[in-house]
C-alpha positions as CSV (number, residue, x, y, z in Angstrom):
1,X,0.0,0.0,0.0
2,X,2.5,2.0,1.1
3,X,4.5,1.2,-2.8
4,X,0.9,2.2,-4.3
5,X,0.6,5.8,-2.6
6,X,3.9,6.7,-3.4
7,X,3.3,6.1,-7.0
8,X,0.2,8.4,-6.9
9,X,2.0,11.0,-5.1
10,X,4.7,11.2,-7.6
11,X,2.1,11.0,-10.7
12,X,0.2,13.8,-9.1
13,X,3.0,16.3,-8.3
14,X,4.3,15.2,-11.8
15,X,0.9,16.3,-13.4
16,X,-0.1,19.2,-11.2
17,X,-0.2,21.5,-14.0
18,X,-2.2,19.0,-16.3
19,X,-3.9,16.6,-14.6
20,X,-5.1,13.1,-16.3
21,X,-6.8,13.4,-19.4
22,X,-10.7,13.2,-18.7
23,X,-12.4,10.6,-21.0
24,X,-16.2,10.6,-22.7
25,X,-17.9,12.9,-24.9
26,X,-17.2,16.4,-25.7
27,X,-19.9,19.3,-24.8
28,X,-19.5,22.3,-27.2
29,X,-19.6,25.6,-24.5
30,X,-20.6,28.9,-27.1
31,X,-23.3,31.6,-27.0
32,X,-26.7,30.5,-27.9
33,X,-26.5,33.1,-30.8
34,X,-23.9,31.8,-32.6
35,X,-26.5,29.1,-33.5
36,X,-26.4,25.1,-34.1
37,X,-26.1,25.3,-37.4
38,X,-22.8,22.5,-37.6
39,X,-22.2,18.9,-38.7
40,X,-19.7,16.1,-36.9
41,X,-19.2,13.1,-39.1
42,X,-20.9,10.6,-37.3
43,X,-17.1,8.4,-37.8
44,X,-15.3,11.2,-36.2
45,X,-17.4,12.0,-32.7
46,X,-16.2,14.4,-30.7
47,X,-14.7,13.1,-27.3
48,X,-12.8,14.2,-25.2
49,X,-10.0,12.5,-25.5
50,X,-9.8,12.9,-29.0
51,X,-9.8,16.5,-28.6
52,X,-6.6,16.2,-26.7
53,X,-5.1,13.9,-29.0
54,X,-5.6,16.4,-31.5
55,X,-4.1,19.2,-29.7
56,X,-0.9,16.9,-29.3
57,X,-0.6,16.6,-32.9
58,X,-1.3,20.0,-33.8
59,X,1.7,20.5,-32.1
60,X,3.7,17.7,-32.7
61,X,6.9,18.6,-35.1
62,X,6.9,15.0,-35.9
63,X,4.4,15.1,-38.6
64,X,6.8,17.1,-40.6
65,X,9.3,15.7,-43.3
66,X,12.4,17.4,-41.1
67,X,11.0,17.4,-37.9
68,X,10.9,21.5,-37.8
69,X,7.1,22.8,-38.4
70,X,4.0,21.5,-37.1
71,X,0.1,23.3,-37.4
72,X,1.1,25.6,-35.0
73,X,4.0,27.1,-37.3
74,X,1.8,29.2,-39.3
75,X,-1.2,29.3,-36.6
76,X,0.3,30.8,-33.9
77,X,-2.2,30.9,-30.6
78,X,-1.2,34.5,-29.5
79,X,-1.6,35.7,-33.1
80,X,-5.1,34.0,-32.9
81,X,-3.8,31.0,-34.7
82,X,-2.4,33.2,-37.6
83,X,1.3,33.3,-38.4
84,X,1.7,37.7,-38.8
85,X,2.7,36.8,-42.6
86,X,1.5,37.6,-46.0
87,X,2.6,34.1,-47.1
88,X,4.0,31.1,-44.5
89,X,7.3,29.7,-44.9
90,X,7.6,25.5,-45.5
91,X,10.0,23.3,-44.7
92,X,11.5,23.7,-48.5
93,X,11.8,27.4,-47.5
94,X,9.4,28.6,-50.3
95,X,6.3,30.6,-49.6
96,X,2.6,29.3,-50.0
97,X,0.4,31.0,-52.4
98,X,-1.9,32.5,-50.1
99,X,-2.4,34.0,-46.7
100,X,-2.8,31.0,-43.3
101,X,-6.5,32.2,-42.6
102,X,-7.6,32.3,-38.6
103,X,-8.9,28.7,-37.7
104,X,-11.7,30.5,-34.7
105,X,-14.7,29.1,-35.0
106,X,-14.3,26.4,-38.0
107,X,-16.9,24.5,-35.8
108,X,-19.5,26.5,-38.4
109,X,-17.8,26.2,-41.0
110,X,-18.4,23.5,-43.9
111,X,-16.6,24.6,-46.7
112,X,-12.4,25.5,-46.0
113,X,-9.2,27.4,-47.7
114,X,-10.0,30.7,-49.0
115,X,-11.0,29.1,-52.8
116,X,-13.6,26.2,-50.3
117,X,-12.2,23.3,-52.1
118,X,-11.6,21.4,-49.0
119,X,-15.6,19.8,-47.7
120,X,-14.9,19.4,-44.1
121,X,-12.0,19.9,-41.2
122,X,-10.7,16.4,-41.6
123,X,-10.1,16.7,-45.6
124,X,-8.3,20.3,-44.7
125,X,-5.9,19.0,-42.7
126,X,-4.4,16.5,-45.5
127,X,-3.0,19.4,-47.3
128,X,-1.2,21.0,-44.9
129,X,0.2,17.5,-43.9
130,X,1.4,16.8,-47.4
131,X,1.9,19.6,-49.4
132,X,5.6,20.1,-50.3
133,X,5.6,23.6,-49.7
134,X,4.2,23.1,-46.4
135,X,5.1,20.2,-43.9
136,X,5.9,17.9,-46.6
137,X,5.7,14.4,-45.1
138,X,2.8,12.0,-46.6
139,X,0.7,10.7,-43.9
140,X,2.0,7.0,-44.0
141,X,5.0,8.3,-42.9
142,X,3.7,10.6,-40.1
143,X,1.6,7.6,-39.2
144,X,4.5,5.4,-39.0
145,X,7.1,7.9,-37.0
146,X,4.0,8.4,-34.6
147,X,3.8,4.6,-34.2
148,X,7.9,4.2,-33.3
149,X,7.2,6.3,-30.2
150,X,6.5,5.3,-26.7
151,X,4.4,8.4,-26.7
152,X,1.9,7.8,-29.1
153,X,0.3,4.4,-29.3
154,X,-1.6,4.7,-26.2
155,X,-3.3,8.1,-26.9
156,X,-4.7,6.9,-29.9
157,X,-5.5,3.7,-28.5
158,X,-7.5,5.5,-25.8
159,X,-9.5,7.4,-28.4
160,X,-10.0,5.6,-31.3
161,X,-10.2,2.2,-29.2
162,X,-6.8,0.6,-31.0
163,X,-3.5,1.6,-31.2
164,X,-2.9,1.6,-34.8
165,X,-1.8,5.1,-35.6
166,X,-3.5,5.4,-39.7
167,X,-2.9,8.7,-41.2
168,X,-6.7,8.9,-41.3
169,X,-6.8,8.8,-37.5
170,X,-4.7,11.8,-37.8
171,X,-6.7,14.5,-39.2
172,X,-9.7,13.0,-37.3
173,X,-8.1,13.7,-34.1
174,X,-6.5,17.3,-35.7
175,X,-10.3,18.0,-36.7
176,X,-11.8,17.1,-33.4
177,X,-9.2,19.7,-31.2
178,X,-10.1,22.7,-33.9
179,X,-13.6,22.4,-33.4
180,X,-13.0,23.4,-29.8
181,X,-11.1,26.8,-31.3
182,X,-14.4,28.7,-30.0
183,X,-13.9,32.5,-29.7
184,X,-16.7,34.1,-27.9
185,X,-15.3,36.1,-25.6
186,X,-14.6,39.4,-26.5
187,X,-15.7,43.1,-25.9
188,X,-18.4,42.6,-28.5
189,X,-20.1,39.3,-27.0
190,X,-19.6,41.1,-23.9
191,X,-21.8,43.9,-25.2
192,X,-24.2,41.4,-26.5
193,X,-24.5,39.4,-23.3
194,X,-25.2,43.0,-21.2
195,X,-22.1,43.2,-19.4
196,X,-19.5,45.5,-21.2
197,X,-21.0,49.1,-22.3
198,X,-19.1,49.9,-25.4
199,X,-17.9,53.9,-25.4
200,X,-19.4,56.4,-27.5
201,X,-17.1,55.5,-30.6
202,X,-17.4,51.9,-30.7
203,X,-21.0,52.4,-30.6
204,X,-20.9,54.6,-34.1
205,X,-18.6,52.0,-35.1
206,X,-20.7,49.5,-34.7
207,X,-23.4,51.2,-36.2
208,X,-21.6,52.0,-39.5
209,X,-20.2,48.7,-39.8
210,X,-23.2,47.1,-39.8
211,X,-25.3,49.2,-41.9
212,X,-25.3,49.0,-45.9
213,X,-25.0,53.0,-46.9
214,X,-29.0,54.7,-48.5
215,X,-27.4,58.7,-48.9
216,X,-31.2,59.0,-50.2
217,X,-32.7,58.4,-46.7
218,X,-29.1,60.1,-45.1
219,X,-28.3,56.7,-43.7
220,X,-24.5,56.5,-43.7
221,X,-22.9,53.0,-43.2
222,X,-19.4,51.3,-43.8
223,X,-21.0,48.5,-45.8
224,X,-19.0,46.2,-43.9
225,X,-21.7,43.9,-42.7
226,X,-23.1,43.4,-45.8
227,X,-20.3,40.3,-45.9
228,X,-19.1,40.6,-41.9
229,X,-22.8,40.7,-40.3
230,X,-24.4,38.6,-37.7
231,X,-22.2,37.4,-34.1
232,X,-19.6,35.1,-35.5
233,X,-18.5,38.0,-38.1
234,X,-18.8,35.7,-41.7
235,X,-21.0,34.5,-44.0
236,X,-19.7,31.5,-45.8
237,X,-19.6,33.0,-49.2
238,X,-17.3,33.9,-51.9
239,X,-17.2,37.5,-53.3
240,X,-14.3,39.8,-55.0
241,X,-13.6,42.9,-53.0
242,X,-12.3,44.8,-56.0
243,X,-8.4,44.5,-55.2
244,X,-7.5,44.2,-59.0
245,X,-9.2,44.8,-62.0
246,X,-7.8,41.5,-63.7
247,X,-7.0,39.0,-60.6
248,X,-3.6,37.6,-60.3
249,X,-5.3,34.5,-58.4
250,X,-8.4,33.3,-60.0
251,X,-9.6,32.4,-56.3
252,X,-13.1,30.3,-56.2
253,X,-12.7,29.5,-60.4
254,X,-9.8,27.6,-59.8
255,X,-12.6,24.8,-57.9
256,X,-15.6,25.4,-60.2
257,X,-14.2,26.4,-63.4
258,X,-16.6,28.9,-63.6
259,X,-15.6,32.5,-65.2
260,X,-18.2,34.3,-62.8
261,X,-16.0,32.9,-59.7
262,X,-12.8,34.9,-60.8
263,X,-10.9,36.2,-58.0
264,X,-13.7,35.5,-55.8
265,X,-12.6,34.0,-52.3
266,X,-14.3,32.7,-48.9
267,X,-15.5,35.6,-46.3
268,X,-13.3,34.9,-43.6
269,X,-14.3,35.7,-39.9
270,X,-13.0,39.1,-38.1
271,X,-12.7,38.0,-34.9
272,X,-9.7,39.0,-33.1
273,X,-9.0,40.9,-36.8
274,X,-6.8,43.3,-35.1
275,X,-4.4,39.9,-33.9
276,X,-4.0,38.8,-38.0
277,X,-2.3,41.0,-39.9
278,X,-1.5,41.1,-42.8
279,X,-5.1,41.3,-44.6
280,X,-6.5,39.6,-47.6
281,X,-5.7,36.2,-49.3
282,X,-1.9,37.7,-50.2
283,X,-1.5,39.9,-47.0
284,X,-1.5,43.1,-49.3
285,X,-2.8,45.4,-46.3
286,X,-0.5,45.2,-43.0
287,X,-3.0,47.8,-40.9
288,X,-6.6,47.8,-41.0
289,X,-6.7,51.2,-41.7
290,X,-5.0,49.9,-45.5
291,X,-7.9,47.5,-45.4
292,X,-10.5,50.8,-44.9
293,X,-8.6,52.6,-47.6
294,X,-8.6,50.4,-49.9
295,X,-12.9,49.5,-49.4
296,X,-13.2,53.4,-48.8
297,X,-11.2,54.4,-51.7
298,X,-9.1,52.2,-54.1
299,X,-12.1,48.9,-55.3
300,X,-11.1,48.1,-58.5
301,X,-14.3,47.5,-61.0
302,X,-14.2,44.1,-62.7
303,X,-17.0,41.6,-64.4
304,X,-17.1,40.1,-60.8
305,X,-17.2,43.0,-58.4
306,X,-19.5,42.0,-55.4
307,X,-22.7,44.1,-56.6
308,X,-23.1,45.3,-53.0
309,X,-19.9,46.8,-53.3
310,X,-20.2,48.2,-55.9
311,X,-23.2,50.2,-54.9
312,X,-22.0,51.3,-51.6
313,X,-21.7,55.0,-51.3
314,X,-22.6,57.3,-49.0
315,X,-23.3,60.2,-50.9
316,X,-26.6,60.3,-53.9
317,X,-24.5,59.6,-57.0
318,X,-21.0,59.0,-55.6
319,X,-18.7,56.4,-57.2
320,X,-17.0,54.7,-53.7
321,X,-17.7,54.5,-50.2
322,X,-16.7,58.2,-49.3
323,X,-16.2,57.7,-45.1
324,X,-14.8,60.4,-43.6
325,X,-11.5,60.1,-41.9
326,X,-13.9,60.0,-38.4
327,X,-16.0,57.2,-39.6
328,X,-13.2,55.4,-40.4
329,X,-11.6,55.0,-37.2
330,X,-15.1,54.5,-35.7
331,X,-15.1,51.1,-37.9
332,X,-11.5,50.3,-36.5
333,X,-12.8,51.1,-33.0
334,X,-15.4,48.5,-33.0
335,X,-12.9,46.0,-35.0
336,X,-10.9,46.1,-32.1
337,X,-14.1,45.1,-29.8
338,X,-13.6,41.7,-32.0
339,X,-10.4,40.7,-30.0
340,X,-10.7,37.8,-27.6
341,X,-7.7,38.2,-24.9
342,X,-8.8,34.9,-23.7
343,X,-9.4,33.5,-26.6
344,X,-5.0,33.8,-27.1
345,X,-4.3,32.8,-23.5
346,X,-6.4,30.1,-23.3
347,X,-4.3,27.0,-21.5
348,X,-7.1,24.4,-23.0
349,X,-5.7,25.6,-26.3
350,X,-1.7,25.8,-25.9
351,X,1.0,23.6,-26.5
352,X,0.3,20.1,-24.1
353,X,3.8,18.9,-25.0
354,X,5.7,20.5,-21.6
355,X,3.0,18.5,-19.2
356,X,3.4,15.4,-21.3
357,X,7.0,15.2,-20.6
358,X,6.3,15.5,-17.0
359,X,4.4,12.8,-17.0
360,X,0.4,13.2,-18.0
361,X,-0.9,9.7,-18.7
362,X,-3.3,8.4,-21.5
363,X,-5.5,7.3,-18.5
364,X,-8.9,8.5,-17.6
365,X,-9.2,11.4,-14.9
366,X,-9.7,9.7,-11.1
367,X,-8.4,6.2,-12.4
368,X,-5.3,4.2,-11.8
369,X,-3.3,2.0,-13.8
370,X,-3.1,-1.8,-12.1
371,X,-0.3,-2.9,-11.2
């Protein structure tokens, strides 16, 4: 007895900071206004002990071809799981083609990348995995360095039910930790819930982001919910926002092979906006007041403008948005109510590799290995 107690003292002073993994199914925690409106696979459930699994690999440099990146290269937690560049770095040292988007609130979600092609979380993660420009390894090979570790087997084993690491198991277990990505904390849900009182120019900057401009009826808006509106900040559409007349990147056409998609791309969300520069697909725009410029004053006309861009002014008969300098950073005022300090911080979210090596246990939470 007296063996068995020091054992469990030295487990739990090991695992103070992390204690064992709790086990069983994984309740979503969100406002009830960001709505129900998401799918699991029914092969993928969410548990939690998948989700930790997944946060283990989206940290794990192992499922790299050199052992140097892993997701959380170019989605950095404290940059709200952006990188801060216009185009990530692989482990072949070239660039990627386009921007890493934020990954809050995939939960809602169904179609991913900015052009949609990927259908769901698990089928987005292959191409990260893969890609040569990215972390370059194929997934039998992840699978199989994941396999040659102590580490491994048993996590998957205690949430898939076998320890037979499959590459498939993988992005199941990646997908199940990003659905937990939930930011819902910030100034703005805040003001929604009643308990933050926004000041006198995040108000108007709430107001004119949200309203679509009608200079007839003197109603001045910054046309930004239009594509931006309701809680979570995004509409899962594809629109061009008028950076260039004759797109460099064909965007959404490059999926459909439709002319009407050119340079059209997914609306991403602006929470914690302020946290992800640089803007746009190619991370033209370092500040958001480039990004208000540019919608104010520089949209370039093309066969597939957004028509509700193209429409927006705020004076009868004017030809762009026409903001004053004020209203502008009204707008930026309430962008920065979109940033979730928690959401960054959050310890449920952060690399679990330091606890690991100080011994946390694939184990459920109360329960003890026999001896």
């Amino acid at each position: 007895m007296l063996g068995l107690f020091l054992l469990l003292a030295v487990t739990q002073s090991k695992e103070s900071s992390d204690p064992p993994i709790e086990t069983g199914p994984y309740e979503f925690s969100y406002p009830s206004n960001f709505g129900n409106r998401f799918t699991i696979p029914a092969n993928n459930p969410m548990t939690k002990q998948g989700v930790h699994l997944g946060r283990m690999l989206f940290y794990e440099k192992k499922l790299s071809v050199d052992n140097s990146m892993n997701c959380a290269t170019c989605h950095q937690q404290q940059l709200a799981f952006t990188d801060g560049k216009a185009f990530s770095v692989g482990v072949d040292g070239t660039q990627t083609n386009r921007s890493s988007m934020s990954i809050a609130n995939l939960l809602w979600v169904r179609q991913f990348f900015w052009d949609g092609r990927a259908k769901g979380l698990e089928e987005q993660a292959i191409t990260p995995l893969t890609d040569a420009h990215e972390m370059g390894q194929p997934l039998e090979e992840s699978a199989k360095k994941l396999q040659q570790t102590s580490v491994y087997p048993p996590w998957f084993k205690l949430a898939f039910g076998s320890d037979t690491i499959t590459g498939e198991r993988i992005t199941m277990a990646l997908a199940q930790f990003e659905r937990t990505l939930i930011s819902s904390n910030s100034r703005y849900d805040q003001y929604l819930a009643g308990t933050y009182q926004p000041t006198e120019q995040e108000k108007r900057g709430h107001d004119l982001f949200m309203t679509h401009p009608v200079p007839e009826q003197n109603l001045r808006g910054a046309n930004c919910g239009d594509c931006h509106g309701g809680y979570k900040t995004f509409m899962e559409f594809y629109h061009n926002n008028g950076l260039e007349a004759e797109p460099k990147d064909l965007g959404r056409e490059k999926i459909t092979k439709r002319g009407n998609d050119r340079g059209r791309f997914r609306v991403p969300t602006l929470r914690n906006i302020a946290l992800t520069a640089p803007y746009m697909h190619d991370g033209r725009f370092k500040t958001l007041e480039e990004v208000l410029d540019h919608y104010n004053d520089h949209i370039q006309p093309s066969a597939t403008l957004a028509p509700l861009i193209i429409e927006a002014t705020n004076e009868v008969g004017g030809k762009s948005l026409l903001l004053t300098p004020q209203e502008k950073q009204d707008v930026i005022a309430f962008l920065h109510m979109l940033t979730d300090s928690t959401f960054i911080t959050d310890p449920r979210f952060s690399d679990p590799h330091p606890q690991i090596a100080n011994g946390v246990k694939p184990e459920a939470k109360g329960k003890t290995k026999k001896k």
